[in-house]
C-alpha positions in Angstrom: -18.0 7.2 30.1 -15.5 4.5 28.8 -17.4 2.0 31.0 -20.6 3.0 29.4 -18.5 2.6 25.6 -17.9 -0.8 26.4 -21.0 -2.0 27.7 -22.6 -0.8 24.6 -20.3 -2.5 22.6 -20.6 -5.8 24.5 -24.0 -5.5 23.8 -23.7 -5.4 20.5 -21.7 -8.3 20.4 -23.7 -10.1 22.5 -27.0 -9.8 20.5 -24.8 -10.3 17.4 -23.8 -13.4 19.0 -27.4 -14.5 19.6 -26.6 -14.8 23.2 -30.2 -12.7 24.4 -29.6 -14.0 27.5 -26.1 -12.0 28.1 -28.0 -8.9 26.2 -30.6 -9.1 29.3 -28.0 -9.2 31.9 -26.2 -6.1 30.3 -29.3 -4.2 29.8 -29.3 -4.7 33.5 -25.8 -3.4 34.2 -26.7 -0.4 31.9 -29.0 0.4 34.5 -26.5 0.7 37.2 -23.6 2.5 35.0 -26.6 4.9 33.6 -27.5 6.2 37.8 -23.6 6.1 38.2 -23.2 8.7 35.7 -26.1 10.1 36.3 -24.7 10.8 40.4 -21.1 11.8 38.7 -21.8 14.4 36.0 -24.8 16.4 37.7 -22.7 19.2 37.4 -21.7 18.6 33.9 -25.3 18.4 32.2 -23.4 18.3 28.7 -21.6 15.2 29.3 -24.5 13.5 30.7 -26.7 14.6 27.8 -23.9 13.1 25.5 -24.3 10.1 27.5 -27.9 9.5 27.4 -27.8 10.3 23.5 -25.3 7.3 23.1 -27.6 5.0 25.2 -31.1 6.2 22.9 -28.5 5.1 19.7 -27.8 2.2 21.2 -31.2 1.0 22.0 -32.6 2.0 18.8 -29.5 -0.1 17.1 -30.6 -3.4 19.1 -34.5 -3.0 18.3 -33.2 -2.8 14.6 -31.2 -5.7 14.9 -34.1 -7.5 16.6 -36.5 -6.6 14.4 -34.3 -7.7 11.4 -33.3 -10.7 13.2 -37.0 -11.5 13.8 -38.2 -11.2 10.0 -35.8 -13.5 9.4 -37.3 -16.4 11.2 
């Protein structure tokens, strides 16, 4: 889970940053970590529900961002 924590907040940083290019490449890697966790907690749905609630936050952070980045321009 800590792994997942910091992606997400190098994502944030990274889109804060401007740098889309580094937000791509960790929405990549977020791929990975999510079927990691996905393989580790199957018997621990509750930990893996936490999980993918973070991620949804997440996302829905950056499309806000985006979206307020973009009616900027």
């Amino acid at each position: 889970m800590a792994q997942l924590q910091q992606l997400q907040a190098d994502m944030r940083s990274a889109l804060a940053r401007g740098d889309y290019s580094r937000v791509r490449q960790l929405d990549d890697t977020c791929t990975v970590v999510l079927d990691k966790l996905i393989e580790l907690n199957r018997e621990r749905p509750g930990a893996l529900l936490q999980a993918m609630a973070d991620v949804k936050q997440m996302y829905a952070d950056l499309l806000y961002q985006c979206q307020t980045l973009a009616q900027v321009c």
